[in-house]
KOLRO-596660 format. One line per 8 residues: number of its first residue (from 0); their letters; for each residue x, y, z of C-alpha. Coordinates in Angstrom, 1 decimal, always signed. Layout:
N
NUM	A	X:Y:Z  ...
END
This chain:
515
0	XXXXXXXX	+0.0:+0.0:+0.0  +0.9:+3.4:-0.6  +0.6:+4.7:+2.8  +1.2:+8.3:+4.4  +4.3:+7.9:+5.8  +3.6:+8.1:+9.2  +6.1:+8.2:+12.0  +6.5:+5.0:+13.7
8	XXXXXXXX	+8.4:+4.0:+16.7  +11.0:+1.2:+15.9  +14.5:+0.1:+16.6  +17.0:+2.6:+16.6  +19.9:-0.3:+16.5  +17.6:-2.8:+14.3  +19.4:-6.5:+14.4  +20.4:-8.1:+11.0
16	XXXXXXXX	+18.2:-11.8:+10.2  +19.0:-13.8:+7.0  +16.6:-13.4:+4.4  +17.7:-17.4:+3.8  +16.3:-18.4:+7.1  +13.4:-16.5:+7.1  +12.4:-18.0:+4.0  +13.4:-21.5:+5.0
24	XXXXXXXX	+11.6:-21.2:+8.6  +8.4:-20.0:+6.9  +8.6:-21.8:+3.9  +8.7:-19.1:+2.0  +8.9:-19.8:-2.1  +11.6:-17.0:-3.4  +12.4:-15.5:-6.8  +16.0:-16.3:-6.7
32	XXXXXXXX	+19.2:-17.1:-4.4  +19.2:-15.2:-1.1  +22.1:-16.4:+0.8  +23.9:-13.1:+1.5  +20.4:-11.2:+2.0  +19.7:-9.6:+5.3  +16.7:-7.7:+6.3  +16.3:-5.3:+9.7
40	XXXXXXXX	+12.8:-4.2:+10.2  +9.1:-5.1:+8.5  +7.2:-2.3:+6.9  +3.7:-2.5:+4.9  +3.9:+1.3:+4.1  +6.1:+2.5:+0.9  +6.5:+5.6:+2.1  +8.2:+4.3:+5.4
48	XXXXXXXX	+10.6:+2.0:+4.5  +14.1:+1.9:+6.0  +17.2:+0.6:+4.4  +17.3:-3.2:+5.3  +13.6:-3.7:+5.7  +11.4:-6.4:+4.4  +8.5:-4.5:+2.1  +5.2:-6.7:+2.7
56	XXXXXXXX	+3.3:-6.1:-0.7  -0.3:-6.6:+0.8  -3.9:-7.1:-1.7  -5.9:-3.7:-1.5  -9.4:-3.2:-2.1  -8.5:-0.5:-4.7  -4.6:-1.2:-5.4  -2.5:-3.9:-5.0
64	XXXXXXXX	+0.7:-2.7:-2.2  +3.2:-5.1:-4.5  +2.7:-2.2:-7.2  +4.8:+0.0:-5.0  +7.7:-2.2:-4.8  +10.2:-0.1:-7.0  +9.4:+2.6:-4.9  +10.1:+0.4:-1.7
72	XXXXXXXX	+13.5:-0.9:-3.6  +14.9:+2.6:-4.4  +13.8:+3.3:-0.6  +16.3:+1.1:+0.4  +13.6:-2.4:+1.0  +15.9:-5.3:+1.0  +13.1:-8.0:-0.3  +9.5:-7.9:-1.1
80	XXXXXXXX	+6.7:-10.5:+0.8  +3.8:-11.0:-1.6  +1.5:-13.1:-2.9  +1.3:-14.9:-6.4  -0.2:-11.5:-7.9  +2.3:-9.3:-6.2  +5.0:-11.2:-7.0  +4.3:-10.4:-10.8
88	XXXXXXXX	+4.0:-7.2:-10.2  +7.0:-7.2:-8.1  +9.5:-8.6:-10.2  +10.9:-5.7:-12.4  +11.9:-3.8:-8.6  +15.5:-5.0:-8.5  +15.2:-6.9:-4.9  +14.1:-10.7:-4.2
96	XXXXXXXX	+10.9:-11.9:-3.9  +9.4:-13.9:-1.4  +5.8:-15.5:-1.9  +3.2:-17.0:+0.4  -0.4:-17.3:-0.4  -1.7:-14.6:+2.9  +0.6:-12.6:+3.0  -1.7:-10.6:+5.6
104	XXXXXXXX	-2.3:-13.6:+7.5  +2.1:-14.3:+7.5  +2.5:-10.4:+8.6  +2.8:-11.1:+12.3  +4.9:-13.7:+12.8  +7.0:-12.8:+10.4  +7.6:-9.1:+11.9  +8.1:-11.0:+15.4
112	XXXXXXXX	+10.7:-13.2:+13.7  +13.0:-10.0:+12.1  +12.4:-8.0:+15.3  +12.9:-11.2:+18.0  +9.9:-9.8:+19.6  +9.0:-13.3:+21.5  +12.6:-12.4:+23.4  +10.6:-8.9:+24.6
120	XXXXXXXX	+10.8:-9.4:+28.9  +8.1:-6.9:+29.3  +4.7:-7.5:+30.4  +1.9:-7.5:+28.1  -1.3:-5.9:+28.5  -3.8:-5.4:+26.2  -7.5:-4.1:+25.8  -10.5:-4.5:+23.7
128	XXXXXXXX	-14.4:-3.8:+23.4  -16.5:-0.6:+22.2  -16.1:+2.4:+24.3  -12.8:+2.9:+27.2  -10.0:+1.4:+25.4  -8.4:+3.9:+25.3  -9.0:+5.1:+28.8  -7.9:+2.2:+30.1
136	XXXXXXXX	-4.4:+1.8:+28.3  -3.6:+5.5:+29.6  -4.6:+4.0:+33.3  -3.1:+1.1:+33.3  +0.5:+3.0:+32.0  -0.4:+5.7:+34.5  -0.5:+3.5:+37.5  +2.5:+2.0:+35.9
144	XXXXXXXX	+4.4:+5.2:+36.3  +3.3:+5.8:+39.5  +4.8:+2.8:+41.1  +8.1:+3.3:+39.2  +7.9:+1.3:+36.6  +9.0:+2.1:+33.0  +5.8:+1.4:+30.4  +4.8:+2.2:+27.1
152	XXXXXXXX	+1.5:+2.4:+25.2  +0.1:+2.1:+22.0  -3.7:+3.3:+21.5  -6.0:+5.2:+19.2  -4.8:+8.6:+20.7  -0.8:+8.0:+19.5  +1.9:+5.1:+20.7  +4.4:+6.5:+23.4
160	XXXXXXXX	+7.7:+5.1:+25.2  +7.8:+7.2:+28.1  +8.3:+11.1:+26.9  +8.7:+9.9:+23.0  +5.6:+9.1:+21.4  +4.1:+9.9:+18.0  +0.5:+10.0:+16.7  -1.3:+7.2:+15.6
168	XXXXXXXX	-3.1:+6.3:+12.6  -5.1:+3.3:+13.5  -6.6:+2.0:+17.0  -4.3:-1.0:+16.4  -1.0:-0.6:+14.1  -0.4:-3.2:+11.5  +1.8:-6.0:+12.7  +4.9:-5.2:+11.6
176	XXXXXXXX	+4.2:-1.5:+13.0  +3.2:-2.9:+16.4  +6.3:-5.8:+16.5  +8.8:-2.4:+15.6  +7.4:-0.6:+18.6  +7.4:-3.4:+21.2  +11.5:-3.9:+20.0  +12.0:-0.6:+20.3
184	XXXXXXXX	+9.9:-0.6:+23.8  +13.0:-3.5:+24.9  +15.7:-1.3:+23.7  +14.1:+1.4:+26.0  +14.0:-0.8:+28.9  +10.1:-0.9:+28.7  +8.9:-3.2:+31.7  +5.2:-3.1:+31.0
192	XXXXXXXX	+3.5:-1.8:+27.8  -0.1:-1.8:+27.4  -2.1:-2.1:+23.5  -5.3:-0.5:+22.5  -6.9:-3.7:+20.6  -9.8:-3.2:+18.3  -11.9:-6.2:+16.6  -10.9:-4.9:+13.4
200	XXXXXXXX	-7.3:-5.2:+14.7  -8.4:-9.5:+15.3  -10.2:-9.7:+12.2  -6.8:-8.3:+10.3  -4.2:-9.8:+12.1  -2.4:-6.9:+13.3  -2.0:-8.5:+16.9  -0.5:-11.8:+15.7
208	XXXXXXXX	+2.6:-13.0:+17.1  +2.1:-11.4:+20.2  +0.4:-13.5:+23.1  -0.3:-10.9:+26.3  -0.2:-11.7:+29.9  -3.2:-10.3:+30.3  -6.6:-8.7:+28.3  -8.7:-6.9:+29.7
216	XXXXXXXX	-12.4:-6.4:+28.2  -14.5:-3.3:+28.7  -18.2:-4.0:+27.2  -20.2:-4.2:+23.9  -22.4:-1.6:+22.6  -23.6:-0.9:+18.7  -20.8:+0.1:+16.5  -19.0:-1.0:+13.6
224	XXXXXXXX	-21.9:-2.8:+12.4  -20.5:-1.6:+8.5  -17.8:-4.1:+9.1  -19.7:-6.7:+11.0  -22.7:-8.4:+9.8  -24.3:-8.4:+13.4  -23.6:-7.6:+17.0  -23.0:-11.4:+17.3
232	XXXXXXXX	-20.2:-11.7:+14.9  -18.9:-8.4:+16.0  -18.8:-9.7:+19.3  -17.1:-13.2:+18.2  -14.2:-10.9:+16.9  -13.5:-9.4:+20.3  -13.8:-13.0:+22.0  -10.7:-14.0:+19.5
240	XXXXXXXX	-8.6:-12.3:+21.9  -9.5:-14.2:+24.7  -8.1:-17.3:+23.1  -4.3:-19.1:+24.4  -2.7:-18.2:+21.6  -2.9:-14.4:+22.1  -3.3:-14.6:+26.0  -1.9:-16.2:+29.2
248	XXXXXXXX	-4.9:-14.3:+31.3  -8.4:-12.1:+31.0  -10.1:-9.9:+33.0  -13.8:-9.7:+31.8  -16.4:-6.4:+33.1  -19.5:-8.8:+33.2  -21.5:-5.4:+33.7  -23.9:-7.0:+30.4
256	XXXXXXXX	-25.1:-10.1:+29.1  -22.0:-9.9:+26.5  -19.6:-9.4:+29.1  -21.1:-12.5:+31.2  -20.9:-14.5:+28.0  -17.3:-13.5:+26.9  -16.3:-14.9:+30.7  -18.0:-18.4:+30.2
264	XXXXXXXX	-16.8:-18.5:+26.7  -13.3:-17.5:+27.0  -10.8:-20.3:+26.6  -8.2:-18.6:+28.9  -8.6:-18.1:+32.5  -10.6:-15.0:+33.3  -11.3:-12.7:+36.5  -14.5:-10.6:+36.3
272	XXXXXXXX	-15.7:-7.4:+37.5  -18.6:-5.5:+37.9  -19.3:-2.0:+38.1  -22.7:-1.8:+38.9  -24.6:-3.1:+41.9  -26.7:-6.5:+41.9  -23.9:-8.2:+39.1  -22.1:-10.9:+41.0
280	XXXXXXXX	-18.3:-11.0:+40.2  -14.7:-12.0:+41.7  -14.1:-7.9:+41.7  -16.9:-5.4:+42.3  -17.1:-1.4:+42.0  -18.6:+1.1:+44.8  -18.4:+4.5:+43.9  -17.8:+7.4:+46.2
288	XXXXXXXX	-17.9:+10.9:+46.1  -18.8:+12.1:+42.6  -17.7:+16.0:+41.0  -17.3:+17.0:+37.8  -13.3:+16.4:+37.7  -13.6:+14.0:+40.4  -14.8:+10.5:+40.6  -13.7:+8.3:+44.0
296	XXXXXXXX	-14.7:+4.9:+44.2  -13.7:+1.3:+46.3  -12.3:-1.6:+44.7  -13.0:-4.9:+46.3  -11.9:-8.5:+45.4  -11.3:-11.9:+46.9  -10.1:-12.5:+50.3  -11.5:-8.8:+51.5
304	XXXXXXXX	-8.9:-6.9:+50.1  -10.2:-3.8:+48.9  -8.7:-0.1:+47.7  -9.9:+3.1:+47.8  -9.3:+5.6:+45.8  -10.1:+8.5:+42.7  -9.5:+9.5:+39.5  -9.4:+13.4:+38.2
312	XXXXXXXX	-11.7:+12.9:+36.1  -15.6:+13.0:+35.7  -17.6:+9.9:+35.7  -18.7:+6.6:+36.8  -17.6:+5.2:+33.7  -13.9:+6.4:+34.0  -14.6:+4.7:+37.6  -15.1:+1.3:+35.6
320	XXXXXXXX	-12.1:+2.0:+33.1  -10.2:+2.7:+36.5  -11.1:-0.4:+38.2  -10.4:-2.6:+35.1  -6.8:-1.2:+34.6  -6.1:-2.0:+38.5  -7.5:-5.4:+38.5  -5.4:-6.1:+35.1
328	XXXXXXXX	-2.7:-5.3:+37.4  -2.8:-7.3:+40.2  -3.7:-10.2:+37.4  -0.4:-9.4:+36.1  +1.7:-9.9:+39.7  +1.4:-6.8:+41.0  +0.1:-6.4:+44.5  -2.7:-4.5:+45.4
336	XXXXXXXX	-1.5:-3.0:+48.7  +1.8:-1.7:+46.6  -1.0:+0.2:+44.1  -3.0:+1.3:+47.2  +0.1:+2.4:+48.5  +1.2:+4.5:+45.6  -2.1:+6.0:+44.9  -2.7:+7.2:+48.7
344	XXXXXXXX	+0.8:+8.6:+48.4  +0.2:+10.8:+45.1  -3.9:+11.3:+46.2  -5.2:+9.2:+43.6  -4.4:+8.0:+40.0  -2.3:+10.4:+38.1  -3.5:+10.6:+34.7  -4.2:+12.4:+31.6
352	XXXXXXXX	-5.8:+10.8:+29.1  -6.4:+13.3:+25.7  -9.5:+13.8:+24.5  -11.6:+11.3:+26.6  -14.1:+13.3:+28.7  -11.2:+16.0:+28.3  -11.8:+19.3:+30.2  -10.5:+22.7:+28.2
360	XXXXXXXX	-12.2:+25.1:+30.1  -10.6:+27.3:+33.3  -12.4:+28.3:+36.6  -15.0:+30.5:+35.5  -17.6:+30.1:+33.2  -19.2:+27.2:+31.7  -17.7:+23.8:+32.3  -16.8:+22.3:+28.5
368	XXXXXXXX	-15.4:+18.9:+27.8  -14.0:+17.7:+24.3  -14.7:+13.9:+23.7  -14.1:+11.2:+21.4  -17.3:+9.1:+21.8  -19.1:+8.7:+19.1  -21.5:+5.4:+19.9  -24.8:+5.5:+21.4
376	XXXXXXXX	-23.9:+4.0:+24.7  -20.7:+6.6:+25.0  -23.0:+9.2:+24.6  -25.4:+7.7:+27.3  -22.9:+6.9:+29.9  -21.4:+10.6:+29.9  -24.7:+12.0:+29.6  -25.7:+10.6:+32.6
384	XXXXXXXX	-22.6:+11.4:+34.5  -22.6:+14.9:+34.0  -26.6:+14.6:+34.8  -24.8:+13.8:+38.1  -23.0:+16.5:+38.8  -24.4:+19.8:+36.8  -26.2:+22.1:+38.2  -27.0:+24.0:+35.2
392	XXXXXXXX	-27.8:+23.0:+31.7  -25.8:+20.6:+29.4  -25.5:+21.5:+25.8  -24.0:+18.9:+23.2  -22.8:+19.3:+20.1  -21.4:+16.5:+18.1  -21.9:+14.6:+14.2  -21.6:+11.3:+12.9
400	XXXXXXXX	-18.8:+9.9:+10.5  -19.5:+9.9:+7.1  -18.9:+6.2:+5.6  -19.0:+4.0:+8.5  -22.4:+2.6:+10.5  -25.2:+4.9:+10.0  -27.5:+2.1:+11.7  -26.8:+4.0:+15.2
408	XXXXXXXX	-27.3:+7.4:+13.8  -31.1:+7.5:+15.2  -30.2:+6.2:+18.5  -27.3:+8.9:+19.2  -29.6:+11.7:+17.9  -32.1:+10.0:+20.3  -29.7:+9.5:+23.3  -28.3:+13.2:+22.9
416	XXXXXXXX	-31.8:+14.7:+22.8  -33.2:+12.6:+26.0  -29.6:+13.5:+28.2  -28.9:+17.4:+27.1  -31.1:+20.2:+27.1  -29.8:+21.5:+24.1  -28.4:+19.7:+21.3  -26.3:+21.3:+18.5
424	XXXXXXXX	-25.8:+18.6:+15.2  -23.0:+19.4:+13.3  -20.5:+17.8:+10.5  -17.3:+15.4:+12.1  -15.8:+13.3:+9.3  -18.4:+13.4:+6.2  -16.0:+11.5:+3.8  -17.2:+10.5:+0.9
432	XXXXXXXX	-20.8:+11.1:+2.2  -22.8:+14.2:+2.0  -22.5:+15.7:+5.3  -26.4:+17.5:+5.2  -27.7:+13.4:+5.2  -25.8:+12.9:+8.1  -27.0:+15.8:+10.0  -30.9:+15.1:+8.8
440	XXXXXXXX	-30.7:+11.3:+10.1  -29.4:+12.7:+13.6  -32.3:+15.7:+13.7  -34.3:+13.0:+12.9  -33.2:+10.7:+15.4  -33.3:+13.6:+18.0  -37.0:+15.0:+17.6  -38.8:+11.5:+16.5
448	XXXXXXXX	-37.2:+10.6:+20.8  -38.0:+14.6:+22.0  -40.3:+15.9:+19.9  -40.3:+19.7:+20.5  -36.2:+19.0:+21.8  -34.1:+22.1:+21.4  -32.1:+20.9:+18.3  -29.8:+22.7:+16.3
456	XXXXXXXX	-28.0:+22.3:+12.8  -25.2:+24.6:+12.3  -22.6:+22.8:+9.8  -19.5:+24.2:+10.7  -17.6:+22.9:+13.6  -16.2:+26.2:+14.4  -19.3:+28.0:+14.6  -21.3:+25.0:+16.4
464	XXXXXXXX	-19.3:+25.1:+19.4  -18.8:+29.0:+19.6  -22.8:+29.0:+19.3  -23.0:+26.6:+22.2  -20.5:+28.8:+24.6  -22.4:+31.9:+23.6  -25.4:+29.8:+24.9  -23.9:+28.8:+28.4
472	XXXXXXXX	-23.2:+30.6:+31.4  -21.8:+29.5:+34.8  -22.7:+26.0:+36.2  -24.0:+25.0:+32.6  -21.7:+22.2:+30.6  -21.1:+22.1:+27.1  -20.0:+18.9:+25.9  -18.4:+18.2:+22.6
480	XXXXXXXX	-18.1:+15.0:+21.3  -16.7:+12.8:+18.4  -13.2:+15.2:+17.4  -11.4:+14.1:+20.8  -7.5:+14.2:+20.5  -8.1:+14.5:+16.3  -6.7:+17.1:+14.6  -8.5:+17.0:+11.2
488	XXXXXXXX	-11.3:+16.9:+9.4  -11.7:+13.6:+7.3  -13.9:+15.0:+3.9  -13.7:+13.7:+0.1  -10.5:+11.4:+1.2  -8.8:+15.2:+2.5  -7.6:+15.1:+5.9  -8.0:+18.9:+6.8
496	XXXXXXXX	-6.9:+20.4:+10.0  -8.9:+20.6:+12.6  -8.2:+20.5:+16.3  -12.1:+20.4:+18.6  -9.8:+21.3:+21.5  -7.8:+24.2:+20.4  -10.7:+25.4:+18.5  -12.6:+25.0:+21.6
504	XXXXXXXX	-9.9:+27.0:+24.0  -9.9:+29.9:+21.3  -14.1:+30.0:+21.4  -13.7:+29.9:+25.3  -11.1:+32.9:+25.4  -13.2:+34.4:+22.6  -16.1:+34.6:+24.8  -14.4:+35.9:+27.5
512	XXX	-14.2:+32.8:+29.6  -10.6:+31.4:+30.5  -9.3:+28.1:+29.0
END
């Protein structure tokens, strides 16, 4: 594939493997001798290739990435990894040709092969289900850094080793992306690293070669449903992580019916949790004192141990994602007094997690939070946890991609109508789709659930949210959601800059109101 050239995160001192051996381990067919060839790193992206690396010529929907192999070869590629197809188009590049008949399916082991990733010491954690992923990668690192321990991440918002990190492209890297981070991770003395892991991620093979110490699993809720024929099969792809070849360990929130079945069908050892009352589990949640950058909560689990402790952040859902990274933890080998410890020492969990239930406001003036929830239950969950804790009125503005399921557009117009008193429908990522059919099926959504709800259309991003601070006033919350940490606007295949959180600051100072 073409790619964009993104920065990655991968070996600075890359190890030499013979081309020869890699072939013959995999059984590999090849174009020609490769005795003296060598290859240092894995790359599926033209545009990032390396001197030494191994260009993986992958089948496209629109192009086929094999066509870009004298582009990889002038690059510096040392060999090409293709299928029958590629390998044709492959052959005038100059470099040798290896063949296999997936090369998709090949990607991961292969990329754990050149980087020795199965040699990695550090302890593995990963993540998956609809909404606080994300959240719970940053919490699990935070905690992580908190007890002294040198982590990494990789998640939707960007992958990071420590104070170096770059932006990421995907939920999930491709294989040979995520194999180059975790050897760079070892050359950084990484203990820990935790992974953002979406179904898609499963369903591709970007995770394979890699089996964690311990997954975590957050919940289920209507998404995606343009890649997956039905909530069932979406759900089977998340359970694929739960299997012994990707995972020693699971932690399952049995908060839903999915949850509770993920636990009895997962062929690994699992600890639940619940987060809400009546729900039996090994671990269960109790929440505390509740404020709107604030959430305390108790933690307890077998043998009456228990923590307590809080977050600075809003929500009982952050509560959840809280209690899920801590109980990943102590899965993991580390003990629960040693966290308690830590976290009473520092007055909680230190964390940051951008553009999740983000707040970019100051001390006066309305309360606004930039987030990047765009599925019904997202929007519920936060809805009802600012419910909690405002005073005033809650304004929402937020859209819907362009191109991906519009099945849930009804129920988020819905959702946002029943939990705000104001509702402002803008344009996120329109794509390829034409952004005023969006908007219509949210109204829709919004006033067939309210009829008579206080709904709003206003296109632009940058006027929607300026309109929404010029309509608050102290102890009122505006929430944006969808643009989280992005910073662009996807439309006709452009990726146009766009930042909902500096635009937001600049509104807020605009207004008058600090940021």
């Amino acid at each position: 594939m073409t790619g964009t050239g993104t920065a990655m995160l991968r070996p600075e001192h890359p190890v030499l493997r013979s081309l020869s051996r890699l072939a013959a381990d995999f059984g590999f067919e090849t174009s020609e001798r490769v005795d003296s060839a060598e290859v240092s790193g894995v790359t599926v992206d033209s545009k990032a290739v390396e001197p030494g690396d191994l260009y993986v010529g992958l089948p496209g929907r629109r192009v086929h990435g094999a066509s870009f192999a004298a582009d990889a070869a002038k690059a510096g590629a040392a060999a090409v990894l293709t299928d029958a197809v590629g390998a044709e188009l492959a052959a005038t590049a100059g470099i040798p040709v290896l063949v296999t008949d997936d090369p998709r399916a090949a990607l991961g082991d292969v990329a754990a092969w050149v980087y020795r990733t199965a040699e990695n010491p550090a302890t593995l954690f990963a993540v998956t289900g609809t909404n606080g992923k994300t959240s719970v990668v940053y919490l699990i690192t935070a905690i992580l850094t908190q007890i002294g321990v040198r982590a990494g991440l990789s998640s939707t918002a960007e992958r990071r080793i420590g104070d170096v990190a770059v932006t990421s492209s995907l939920t999930t890297p491709e294989a040979s992306e995520l194999h180059g981070l975790l050897a760079r991770m070892r050359e950084a003395g990484v203990r820990a690293a935790a992974v953002e892991v979406s179904a898609q991620a499963l369903s591709r093979h970007r995770v394979d070669g890699i089996v964690f110490d311990v997954v975590g699993f957050t919940n289920l809720s209507h998404d995606h449903l343009d890649d997956y024929a039905s909530m069932n099969e979406y759900y089977r792809a998340k359970l694929a992580l739960f299997e012994p070849e990707r995972a020693a360990r699971g932690v399952v929130t049995v908060d839903t019916e999915w949850g509770g079945r993920l636990a009895d069908e997962s062929r690994i050892p699992v600890t639940t949790l619940a987060t809400v009352s009546g729900v039996a589990a090994d671990w269960t949640l109790e929440l505390g004192e509740l404020a709107i950058d604030r959430t305390e909560f108790t933690l307890s689990g077998p043998d009456g141990r228990s923590l307590t402790t809080s977050i600075p952040m809003l929500g009982s859902f952050m509560a959840a994602n809280a209690a899920l990274a801590i109980v990943m933890l102590v899965e993991s080998g580390f003990d629960l007094e040693a966290i308690g410890h830590v976290l009473t020492r520092d007055g909680g969990i230190d964390a940051f997690i951008p553009g999740r239930a983000e707040r970019v406001s100051g001390d006066s003036g309305p309360v606004v939070f930039v987030d990047y929830g765009h599925t019904p239950n997202a929007f519920e969950r936060i809805l009802a946890s600012l419910r909690e804790v405002t005073a005033g009125r809650i304004i929402m503005v937020f859209g819907a991609d362009g191109d991906r399921d519009a099945t849930k557009r009804a129920d988020m117009g819905a959702i946002a109508a029943r939990g705000a008193d104001e509702v402002i429908i803008t344009d996120f990522h329109p794509r390829y789709e034409d952004p005023a059919v969006i908007r219509t099926a949210l109204i829709h959504g919004a006033l067939d659930a309210v009829p008579g709800a206080h709904v709003e259309e206003i296109a632009d991003q940058r006027v929607a949210i300026r309109t929404a601070i010029a309509h608050a006033g102290e102890g009122d919350v505006v929430f944006y959601a969808g643009p989280g940490h992005e910073n662009y606007q996807e439309v006709a295949g452009v990726h146009v800059p766009y930042s909902a959180r500096e635009e937001t600051k600049q509104a807020l100072r605009e207004a008058g109101w600090p940021a």
